[in-house]
C-alpha positions in Angstrom: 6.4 1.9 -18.2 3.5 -0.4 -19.2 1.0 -0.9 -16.5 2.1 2.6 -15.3 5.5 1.2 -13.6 8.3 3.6 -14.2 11.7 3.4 -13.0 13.4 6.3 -11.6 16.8 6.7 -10.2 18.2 9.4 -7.5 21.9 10.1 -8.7 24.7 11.9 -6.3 27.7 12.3 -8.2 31.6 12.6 -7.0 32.2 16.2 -7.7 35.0 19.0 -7.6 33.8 22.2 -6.3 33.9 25.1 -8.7 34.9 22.3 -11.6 31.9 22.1 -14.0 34.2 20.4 -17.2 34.7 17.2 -14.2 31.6 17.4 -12.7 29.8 17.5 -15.8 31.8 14.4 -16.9 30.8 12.7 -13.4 27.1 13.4 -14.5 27.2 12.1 -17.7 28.9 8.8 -16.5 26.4 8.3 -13.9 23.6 9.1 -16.2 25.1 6.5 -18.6 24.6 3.7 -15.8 21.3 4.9 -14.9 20.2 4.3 -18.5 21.8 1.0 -19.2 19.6 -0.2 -15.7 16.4 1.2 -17.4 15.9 4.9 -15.7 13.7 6.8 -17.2 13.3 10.4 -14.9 17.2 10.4 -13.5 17.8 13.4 -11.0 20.9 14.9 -10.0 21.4 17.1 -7.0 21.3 21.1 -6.7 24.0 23.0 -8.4 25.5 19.8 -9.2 27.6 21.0 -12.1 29.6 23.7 -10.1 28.6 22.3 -6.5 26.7 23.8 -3.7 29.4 25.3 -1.8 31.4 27.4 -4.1 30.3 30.7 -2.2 30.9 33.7 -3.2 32.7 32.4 -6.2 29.0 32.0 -7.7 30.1 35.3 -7.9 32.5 35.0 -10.7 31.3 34.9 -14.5 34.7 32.4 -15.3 32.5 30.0 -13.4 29.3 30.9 -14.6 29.6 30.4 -18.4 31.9 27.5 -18.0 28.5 25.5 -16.1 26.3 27.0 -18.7 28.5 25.5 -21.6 28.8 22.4 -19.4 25.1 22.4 -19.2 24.9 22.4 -23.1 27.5 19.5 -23.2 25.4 17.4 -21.3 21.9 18.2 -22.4 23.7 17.2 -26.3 24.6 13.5 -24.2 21.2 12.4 -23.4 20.8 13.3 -27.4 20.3 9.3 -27.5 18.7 8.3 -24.2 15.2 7.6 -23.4 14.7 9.6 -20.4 14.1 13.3 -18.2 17.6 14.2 -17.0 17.3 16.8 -14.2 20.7 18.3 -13.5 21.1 21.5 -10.6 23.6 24.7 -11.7 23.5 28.4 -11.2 21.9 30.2 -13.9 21.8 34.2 -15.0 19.0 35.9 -16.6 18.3 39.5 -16.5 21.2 40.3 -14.4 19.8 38.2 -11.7 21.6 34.8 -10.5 19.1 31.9 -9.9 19.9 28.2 -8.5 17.9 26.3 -11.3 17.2 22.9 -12.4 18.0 22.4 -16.1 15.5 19.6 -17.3 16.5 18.0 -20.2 15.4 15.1 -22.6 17.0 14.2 -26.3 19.4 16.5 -26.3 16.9 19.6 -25.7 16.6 21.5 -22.5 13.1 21.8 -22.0 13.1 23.9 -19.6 14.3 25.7 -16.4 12.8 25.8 -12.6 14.0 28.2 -10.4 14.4 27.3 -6.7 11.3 29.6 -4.7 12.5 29.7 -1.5 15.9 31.2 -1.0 17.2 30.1 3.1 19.3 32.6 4.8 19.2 31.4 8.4 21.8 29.0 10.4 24.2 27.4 7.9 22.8 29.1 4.9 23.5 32.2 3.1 22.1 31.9 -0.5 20.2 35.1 -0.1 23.8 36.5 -0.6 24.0 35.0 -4.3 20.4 33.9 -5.6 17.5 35.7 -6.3 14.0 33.7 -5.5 12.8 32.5 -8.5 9.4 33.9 -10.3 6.7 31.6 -10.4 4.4 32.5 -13.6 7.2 31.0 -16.5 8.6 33.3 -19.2 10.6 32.6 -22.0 14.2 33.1 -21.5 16.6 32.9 -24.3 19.5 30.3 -23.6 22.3 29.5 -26.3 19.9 31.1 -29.1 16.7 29.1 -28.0 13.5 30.1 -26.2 13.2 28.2 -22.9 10.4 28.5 -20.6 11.9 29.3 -17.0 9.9 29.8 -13.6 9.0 27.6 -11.0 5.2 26.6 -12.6 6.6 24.6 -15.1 5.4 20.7 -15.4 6.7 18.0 -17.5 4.2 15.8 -19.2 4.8 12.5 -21.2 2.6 11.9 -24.2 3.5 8.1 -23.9 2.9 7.1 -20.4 -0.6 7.6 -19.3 -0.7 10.3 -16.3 3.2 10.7 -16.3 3.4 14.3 -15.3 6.6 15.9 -13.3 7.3 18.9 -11.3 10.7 20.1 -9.6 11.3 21.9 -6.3 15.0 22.8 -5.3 15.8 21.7 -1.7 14.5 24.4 0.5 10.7 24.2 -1.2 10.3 21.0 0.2 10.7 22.5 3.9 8.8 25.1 3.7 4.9 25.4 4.8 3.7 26.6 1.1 5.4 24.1 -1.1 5.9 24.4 -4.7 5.2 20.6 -5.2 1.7 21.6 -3.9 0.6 23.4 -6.5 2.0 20.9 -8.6 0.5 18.1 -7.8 -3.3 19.7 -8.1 -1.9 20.9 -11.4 -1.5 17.0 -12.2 1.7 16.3 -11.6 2.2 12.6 -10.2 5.9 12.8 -9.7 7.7 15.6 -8.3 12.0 16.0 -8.3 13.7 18.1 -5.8 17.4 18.5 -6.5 19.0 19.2 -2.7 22.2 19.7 -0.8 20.7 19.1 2.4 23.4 19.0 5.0 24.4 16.4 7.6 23.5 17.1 11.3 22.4 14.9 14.1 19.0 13.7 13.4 18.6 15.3 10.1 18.5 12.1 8.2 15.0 11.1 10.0 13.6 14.4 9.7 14.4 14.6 6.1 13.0 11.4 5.5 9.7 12.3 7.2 9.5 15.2 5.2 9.9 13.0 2.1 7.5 10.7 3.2 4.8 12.9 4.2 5.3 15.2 1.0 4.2 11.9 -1.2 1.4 10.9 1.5 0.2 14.4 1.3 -0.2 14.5 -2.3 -0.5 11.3 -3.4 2.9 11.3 -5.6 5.7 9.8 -6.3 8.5 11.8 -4.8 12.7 11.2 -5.7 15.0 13.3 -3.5 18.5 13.4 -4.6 21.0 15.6 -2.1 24.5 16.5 -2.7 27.6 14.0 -0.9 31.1 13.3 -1.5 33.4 16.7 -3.0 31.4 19.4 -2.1 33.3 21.4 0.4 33.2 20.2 4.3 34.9 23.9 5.5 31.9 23.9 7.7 29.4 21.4 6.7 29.5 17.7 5.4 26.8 16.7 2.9 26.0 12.8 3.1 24.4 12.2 -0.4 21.3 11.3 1.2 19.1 10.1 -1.4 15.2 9.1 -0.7 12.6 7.4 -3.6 9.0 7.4 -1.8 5.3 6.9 -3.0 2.0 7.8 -1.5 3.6 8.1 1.8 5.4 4.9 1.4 9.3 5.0 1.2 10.4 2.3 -1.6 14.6 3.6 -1.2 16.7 5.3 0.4 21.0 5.3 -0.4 23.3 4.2 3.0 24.5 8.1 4.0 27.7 8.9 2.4 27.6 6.1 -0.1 27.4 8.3 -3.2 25.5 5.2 -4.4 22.7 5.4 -6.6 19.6 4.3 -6.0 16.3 2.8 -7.9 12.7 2.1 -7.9 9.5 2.3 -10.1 6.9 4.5 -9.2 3.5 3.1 -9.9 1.8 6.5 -11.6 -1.3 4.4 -12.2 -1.8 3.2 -8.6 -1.4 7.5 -8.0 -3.8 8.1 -10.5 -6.5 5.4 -9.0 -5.9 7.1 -5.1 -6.4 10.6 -6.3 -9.9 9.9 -8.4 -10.9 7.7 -4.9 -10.0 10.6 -3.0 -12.8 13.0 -3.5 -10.8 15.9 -1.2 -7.6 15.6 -3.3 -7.9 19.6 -3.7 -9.1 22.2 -6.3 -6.8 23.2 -9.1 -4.6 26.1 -8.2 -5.1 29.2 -10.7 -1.5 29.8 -10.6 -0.4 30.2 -14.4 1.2 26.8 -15.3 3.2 25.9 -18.7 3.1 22.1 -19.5 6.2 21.2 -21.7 6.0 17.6 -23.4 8.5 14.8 -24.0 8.5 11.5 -25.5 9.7 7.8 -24.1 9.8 4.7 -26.0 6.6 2.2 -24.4 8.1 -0.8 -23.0 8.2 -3.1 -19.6 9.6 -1.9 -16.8 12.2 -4.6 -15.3 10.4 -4.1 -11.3 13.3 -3.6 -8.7 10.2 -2.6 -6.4 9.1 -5.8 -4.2 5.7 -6.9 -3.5 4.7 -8.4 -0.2 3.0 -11.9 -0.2 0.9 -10.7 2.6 0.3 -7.0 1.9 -2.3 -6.5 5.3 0.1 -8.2 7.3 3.7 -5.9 8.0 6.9 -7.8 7.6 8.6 -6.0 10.4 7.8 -7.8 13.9 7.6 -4.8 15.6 5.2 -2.8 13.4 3.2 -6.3 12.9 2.6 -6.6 17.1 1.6 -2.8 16.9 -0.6 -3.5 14.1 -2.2 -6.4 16.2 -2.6 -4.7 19.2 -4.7 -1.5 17.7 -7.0 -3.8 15.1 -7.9 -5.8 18.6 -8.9 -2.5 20.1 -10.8 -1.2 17.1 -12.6 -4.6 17.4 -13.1 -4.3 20.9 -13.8 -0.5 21.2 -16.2 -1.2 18.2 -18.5 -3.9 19.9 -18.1 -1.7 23.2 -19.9 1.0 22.0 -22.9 -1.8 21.1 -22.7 -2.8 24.4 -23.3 1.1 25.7 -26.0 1.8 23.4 -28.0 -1.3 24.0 -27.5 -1.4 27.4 -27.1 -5.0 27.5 -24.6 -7.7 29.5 -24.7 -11.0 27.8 -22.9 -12.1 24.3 -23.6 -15.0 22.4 -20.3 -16.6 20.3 -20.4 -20.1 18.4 -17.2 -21.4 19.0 -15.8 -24.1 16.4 -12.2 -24.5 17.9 -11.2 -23.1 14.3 -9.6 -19.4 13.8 -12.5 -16.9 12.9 -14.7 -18.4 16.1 -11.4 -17.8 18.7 -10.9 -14.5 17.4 -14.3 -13.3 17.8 -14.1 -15.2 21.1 -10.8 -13.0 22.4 -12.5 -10.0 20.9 -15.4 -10.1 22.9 -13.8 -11.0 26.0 -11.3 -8.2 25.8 -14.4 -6.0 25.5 -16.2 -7.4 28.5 -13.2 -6.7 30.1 -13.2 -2.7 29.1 -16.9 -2.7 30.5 -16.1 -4.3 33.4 -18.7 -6.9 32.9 -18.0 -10.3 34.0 -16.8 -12.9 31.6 -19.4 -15.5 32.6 -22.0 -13.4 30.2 -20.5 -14.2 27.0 -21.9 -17.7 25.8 -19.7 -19.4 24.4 -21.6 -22.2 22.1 -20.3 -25.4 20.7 -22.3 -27.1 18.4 -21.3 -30.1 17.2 -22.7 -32.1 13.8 -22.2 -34.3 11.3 -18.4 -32.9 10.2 -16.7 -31.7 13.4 -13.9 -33.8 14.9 -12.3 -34.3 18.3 -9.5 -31.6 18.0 -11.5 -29.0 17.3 -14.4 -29.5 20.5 -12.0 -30.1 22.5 -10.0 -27.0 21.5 -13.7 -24.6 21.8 -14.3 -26.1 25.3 -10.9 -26.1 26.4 -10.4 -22.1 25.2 -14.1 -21.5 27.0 -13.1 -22.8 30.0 -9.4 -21.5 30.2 -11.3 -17.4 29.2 -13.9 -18.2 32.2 -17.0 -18.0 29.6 -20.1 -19.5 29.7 -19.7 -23.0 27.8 -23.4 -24.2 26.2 -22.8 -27.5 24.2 -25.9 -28.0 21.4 -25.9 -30.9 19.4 -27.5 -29.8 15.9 -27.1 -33.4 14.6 -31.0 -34.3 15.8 -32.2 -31.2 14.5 -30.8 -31.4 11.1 -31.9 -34.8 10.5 -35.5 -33.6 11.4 -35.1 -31.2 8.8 -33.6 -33.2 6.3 -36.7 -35.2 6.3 -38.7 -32.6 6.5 -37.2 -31.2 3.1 -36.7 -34.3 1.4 -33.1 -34.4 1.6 -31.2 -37.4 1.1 -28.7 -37.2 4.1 -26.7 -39.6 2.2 -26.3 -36.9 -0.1 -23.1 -34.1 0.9 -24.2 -31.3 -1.1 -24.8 -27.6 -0.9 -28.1 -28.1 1.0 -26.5 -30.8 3.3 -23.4 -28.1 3.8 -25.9 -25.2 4.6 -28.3 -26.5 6.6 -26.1 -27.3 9.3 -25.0 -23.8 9.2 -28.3 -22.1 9.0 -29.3 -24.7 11.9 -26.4 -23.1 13.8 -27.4 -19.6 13.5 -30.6 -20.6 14.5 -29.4 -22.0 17.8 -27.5 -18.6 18.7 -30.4 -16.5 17.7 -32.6 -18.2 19.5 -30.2 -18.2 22.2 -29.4 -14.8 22.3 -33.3 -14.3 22.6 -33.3 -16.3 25.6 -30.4 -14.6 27.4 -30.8 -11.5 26.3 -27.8 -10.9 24.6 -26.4 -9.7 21.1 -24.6 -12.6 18.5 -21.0 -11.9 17.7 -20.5 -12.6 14.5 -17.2 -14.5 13.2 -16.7 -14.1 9.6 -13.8 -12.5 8.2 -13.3 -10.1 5.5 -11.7 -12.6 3.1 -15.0 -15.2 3.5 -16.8 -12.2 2.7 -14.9 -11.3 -0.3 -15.5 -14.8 -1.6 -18.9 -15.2 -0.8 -17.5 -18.1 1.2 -20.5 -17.9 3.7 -24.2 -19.6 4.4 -26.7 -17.0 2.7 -28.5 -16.4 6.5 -26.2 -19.1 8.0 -23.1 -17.9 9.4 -23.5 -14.6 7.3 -25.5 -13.2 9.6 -24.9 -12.0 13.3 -25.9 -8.8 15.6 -22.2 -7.4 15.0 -19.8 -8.9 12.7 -16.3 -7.7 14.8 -13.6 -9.6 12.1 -15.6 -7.9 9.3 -12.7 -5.8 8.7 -10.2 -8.9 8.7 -8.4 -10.9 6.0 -7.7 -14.2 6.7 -4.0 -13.7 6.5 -4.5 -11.4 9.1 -6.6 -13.4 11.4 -4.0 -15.8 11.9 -1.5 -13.1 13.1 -3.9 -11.6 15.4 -4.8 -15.3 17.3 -0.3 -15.8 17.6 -0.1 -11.9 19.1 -2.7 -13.1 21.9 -1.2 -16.1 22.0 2.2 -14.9 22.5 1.3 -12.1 24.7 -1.6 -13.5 27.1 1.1 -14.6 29.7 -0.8 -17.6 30.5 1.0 -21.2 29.1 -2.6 -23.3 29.0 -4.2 -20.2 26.7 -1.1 -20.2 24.9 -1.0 -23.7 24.4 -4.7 -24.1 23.2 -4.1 -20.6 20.6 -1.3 -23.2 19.4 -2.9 -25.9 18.5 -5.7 -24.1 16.9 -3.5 -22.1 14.6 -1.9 -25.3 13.5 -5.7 -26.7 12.7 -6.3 -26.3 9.1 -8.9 -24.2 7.8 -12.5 -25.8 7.2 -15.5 -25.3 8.1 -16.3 -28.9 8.9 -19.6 -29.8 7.0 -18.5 -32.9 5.7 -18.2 -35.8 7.8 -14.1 -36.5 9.1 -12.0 -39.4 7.4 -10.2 -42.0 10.6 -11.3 -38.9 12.9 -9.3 -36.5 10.8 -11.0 -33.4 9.2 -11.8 -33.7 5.5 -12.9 -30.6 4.4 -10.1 -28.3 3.9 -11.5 -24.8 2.6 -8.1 -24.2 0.8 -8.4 -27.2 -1.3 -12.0 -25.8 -2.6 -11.5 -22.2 -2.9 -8.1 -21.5 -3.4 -5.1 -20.3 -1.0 -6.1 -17.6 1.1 -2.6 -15.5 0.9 -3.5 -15.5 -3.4 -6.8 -14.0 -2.6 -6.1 -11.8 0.2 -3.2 -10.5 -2.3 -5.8 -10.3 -5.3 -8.3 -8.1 -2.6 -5.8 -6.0 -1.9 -4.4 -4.8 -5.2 -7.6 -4.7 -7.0 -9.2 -2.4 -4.4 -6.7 -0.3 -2.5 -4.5 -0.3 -6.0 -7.0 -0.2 -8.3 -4.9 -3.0 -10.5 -6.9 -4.3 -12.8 -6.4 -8.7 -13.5 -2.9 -7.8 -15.8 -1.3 -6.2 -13.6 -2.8 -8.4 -10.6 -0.9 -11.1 -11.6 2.8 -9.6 -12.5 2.8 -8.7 -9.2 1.5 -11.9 -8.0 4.3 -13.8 -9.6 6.9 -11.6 -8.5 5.2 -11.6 -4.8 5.1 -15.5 -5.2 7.8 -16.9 -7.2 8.8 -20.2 -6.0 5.7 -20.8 -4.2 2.9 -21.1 -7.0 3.6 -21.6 -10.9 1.9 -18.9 -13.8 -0.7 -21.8 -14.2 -2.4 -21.9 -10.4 -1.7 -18.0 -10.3 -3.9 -17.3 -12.9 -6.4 -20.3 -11.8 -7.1 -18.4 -8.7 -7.1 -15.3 -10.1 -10.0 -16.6 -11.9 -12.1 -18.0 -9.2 -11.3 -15.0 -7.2 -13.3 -12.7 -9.6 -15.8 -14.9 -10.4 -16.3 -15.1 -6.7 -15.9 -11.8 -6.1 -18.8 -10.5 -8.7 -21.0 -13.3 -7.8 -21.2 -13.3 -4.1 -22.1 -9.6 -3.8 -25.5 -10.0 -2.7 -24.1 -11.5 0.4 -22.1 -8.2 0.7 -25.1 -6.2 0.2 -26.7 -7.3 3.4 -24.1 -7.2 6.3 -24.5 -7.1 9.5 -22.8 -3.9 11.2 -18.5 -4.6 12.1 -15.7 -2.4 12.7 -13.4 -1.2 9.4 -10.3 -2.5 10.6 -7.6 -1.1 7.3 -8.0 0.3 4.3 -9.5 -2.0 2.2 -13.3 -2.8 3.9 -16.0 -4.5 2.0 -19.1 -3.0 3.8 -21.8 -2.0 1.5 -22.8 1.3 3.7 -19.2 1.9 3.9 -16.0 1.6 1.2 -17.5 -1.0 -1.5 -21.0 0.6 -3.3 -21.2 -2.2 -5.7 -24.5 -3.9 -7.5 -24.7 -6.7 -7.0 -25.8 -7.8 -10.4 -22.6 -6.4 -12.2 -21.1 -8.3 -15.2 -17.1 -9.9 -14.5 -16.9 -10.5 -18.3 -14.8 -8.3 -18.7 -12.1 -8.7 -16.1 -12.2 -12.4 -16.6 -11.7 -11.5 -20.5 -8.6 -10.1 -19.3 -7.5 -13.4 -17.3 -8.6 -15.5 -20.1 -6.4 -13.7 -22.1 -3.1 -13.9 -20.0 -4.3 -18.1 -19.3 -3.9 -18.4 -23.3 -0.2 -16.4 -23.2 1.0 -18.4 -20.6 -0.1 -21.7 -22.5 1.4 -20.5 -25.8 4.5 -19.8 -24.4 
């Protein structure tokens, strides 16, 4: 529950139909285990305590009272548990028969939410026993106590920071005007629905879409819990299918007809930070809503939820070779459109042999290729100096050749020595101003070369580089239109294998090789016995830590804390608490400082959804204070240190 983490659990118990005094002792068993594993919102499935398919036996008052007293039983059970309990049974008020769910916490029911939408089409007849349940709540009297009772009832936790819950009942969740709706504008962040959703070809999928797009759609966390084993199969089965999702994200679903119970924590923070970034989230509905509050104890959620090491790059092969091919037609499609509004023919690429250079390379050539241009108009331009080495010119010639570019070889080392002494700088001396001068000599070169041929300057800097600041102010900053803008580093290197892998041509495929295995530098600093020296890792950091610490402090809104639990659970094995944090440190430090660079980009492509472009997702000053989010990891350095 701290950092807004907060375990949940979608329960389908073994029932007997028409049995509440078993059923109920089912429910309290399960409930039982769900608290020992740390559950704190446990849901149960519709009509649970009788079970769905008891017909016209709903009928009968026998059955009736006996799940009302069963209900009491129950709510008196989680008298000593720290969590919502939301159990399904029929209910009765006013002569009418509704199909509620009972929510109940410490041995209180705190209230009672009828199901809205009543199906009586195909397989289902509950018009013939339930009435649809009012939506503005009144007080019903239960057992002697006032309850509230209607479907616009929400459940709020004083203790956890945005924790708000709403229930549907099966059929609201299918229908066009959703309860859950409503409740989520209202402020809930998590909504329930107790089902008995019924097995047919297909269904499974369907259902789960629904799920999915429910929590998408309103930026929630959603638990599903359906009935399964012991309800009647006369005419239908029920499979117990059980689905946990999050803004549009499924985090678990139970094997069909497991009766197994499944877990995960639903991050009401990360909800939270979406919905204030989303500025067309929705009005507030001026439906009548009662907000009933509970209490849980404060404490650290043990995480069964995972955390990608690479969150931009899908783990699934599939997905991840769809996910290359449309980010190299947005890059493509992007610089086309320059193309068409300029009206120009020629391109202008420096080529290092490294990863950023190819990509920008393949990018530009796949676009030449949409406007039927021919390939010999993209310059292609080598420019060797004082730091590159034999693997990677012969890599940026050999690609240039094997694409059918335009190869211009410049040798900057002249030119930089000229300057050098024009400056007064000791060449002897490898610092910053020995670094950047080679790369502002390079931009040079390809501005003045695109001059001369007429032509615009593809930019190759990525969207991690960016992020760090790890570019020459007006060196390789700068271009005419930046197309890997949009893309992190981890990324980049997925993007040059997919081409690789699917260009069907060995020699391409071989080159694409070799420069994937080159490590990542940006060769300023003169080679050792040939070899390159300057490995950009070893200065800044491990690109997977920061591409991580991008993702989850802008599209999650995590602040440092919570950045690095999920870092350590992401990385565990890999990197110790110590170089964690380390980076973490450098990486906001970086982040603050290098603004300025931000604040001046060159136009490129948004590629996902975290971008860094100034006229785009990230309005940030670039004079802004990191005190206080390296406060925070100064803090969790000196935990880790005490022990």
């Amino acid at each position: 529950m701290k950092q807004g983490f907060i375990k949940v659990a979608a329960v389908t118990p073994k029932i007997k139909v028409a049995d509440p005094i078993h059923n109920a002792e089912m429910i309290c068993a399960r409930m039982e285990e769900a608290c020992e594993k740390g559950a704190k919102i446990i849901v149960f499935p519709e009509l649970c305590i009788t079970g769905y398919t008891c017909g016209d036996l709903f009928l009968q008052p026998l059955l009736l009272e006996e799940a009302s007293r069963q209900l009491l039983k129950i709510a008196e059970r989680t008298r000593d548990k720290d969590a919502l309990v939301m159990v399904g049974l029929p209910m009765e008020r006013d002569g009418r028969l509704y199909n509620v769910a009972a929510v109940l916490c410490r041995g209180e029911i705190l209230g009672m939410v009828p199901k809205a939408n009543i199906p009586s089409y195909a397989e289902f007849y509950e018009g013939r026993h339930f009435a649809e349940g009012n939506t503005e709540p009144v007080f019903f009297v239960f057992h002697g106590k006032a309850i509230p009772f209607g479907t616009n009832l929400l459940f709020s936790c004083e203790d956890v920071h945005g924790l708000t819950v709403g229930c549907e009942v099966c059929e609201d969740l299918w229908v066009a005007d959703s309860p859950g709706t409503n409740h989520a504008l209202k402020g809930a962040t998590i909504l329930a629905n107790l089902s008995a959703s019924n097995e047919t070809v297909g269904k499974d999928e369907y259902r789960e879409l629904l799920v999915k797009s429910a929590s998408a759609r309103l930026i929630c966390g959603y638990i599903y819990t359906s009935a399964g084993e012991g309800e009647s199969t006369q005419d239908l089965v029920f499979g117990g299918h059980n689905l946990i999702a999050e803004n549009g994200i499924l985090l678990a679903q139970v094997k069909k007809f497991s009766c197994e119970t499944i877990y995960s924590d639903i991050d009401v923070e990360r909800i939270l930070s979406d919905r204030r970034r989303m500025g067309t989230f929705g009005k507030e509905p001026q439906a009548e809503y009662v907000k009933v509050s509970f209490r849980l104890k404060t404490e650290e959620t043990v995480l069964d939820r995972k955390f990608a090491p690479q969150p931009f790059v899908p783990g699934d092969e599939i997905q991840r070779s769809r996910r290359c091919e449309e980010i190299l037609s947005i890059q493509s499609y992007g610089l086309k459109k320059r193309y068409e509004h300029t009206g120009l023919s020629k391109a202008v690429v420096g080529v290092s042999g490294g990863l950023d250079s190819t990509l920008a390379l393949l990018a530009t050539v796949r676009t030449f290729d949409l406007l039927g241009l021919d390939r010999e108009g993209i310059v292609a331009v080598t420019m060797p100096c004082f730091g590159t080495t034999d693997r990677t010119y012969d890599n940026a010639c050999r690609l240039s050749r094997i694409l059918g570019v335009t190869l211009e070889e410049v040798d900057i080392r002249n030119a930089v020595e000229v300057h050098f002494r024009d400056i007064g700088q000791d060449i002897s001396d490898h610092d910053v101003t020995y670094e950047n001068g080679q790369a502002r000599e390079r931009t040079q070169v390809l501005m003045d070369l695109a001059n001369r041929f007429n032509a615009l300057v593809i930019g190759t800097g990525d969207m991690s580089e960016l992020a760090l600041g790890w570019a020459t102010y007006n060196g390789d900053h700068m271009s005419m239109y930046g197309v890997n803008a949009g893309v992190p580093k981890t990324l980049v290197r997925h993007l040059v294998k997919y081409y690789a892998d699917t260009c069907e041509d060995r020699e391409l495929a071989e080159v694409l090789g070799d420069v994937l295995d080159t490590p990542v530098s940006p060769e300023l600093l003169p080679p050792v016995d040939g070899v390159i020296s300057q490995k950009t890792e070893d200065l800044v950091g491990p690109y997977e830590l920061h591409d991580f610490f991008l993702y989850y402090m802008l599209r999650c809104g995590y602040p440092p804390a919570k950045v690095y639990r999920a870092a350590k659970l992401a990385f565990a094995g890999l990197y110790d608490d110590g170089t964690i944090l380390k980076w973490l440190k450098n990486f906001y430090k970086r982040f603050f400082a290098q603004q300025f660079k931000r604040s001046c980009l060159p136009d490129g492509p948004k590629v996902g959804s975290v971008a860094l472009s100034p006229r785009g997702d990230l309005r940030m000053p670039s004079d802004a204070s990191v005190a206080l989010w390296i406060r925070e990891v100064e803090g969790l350095k000196a935990a880790v240190e005490a022990g």
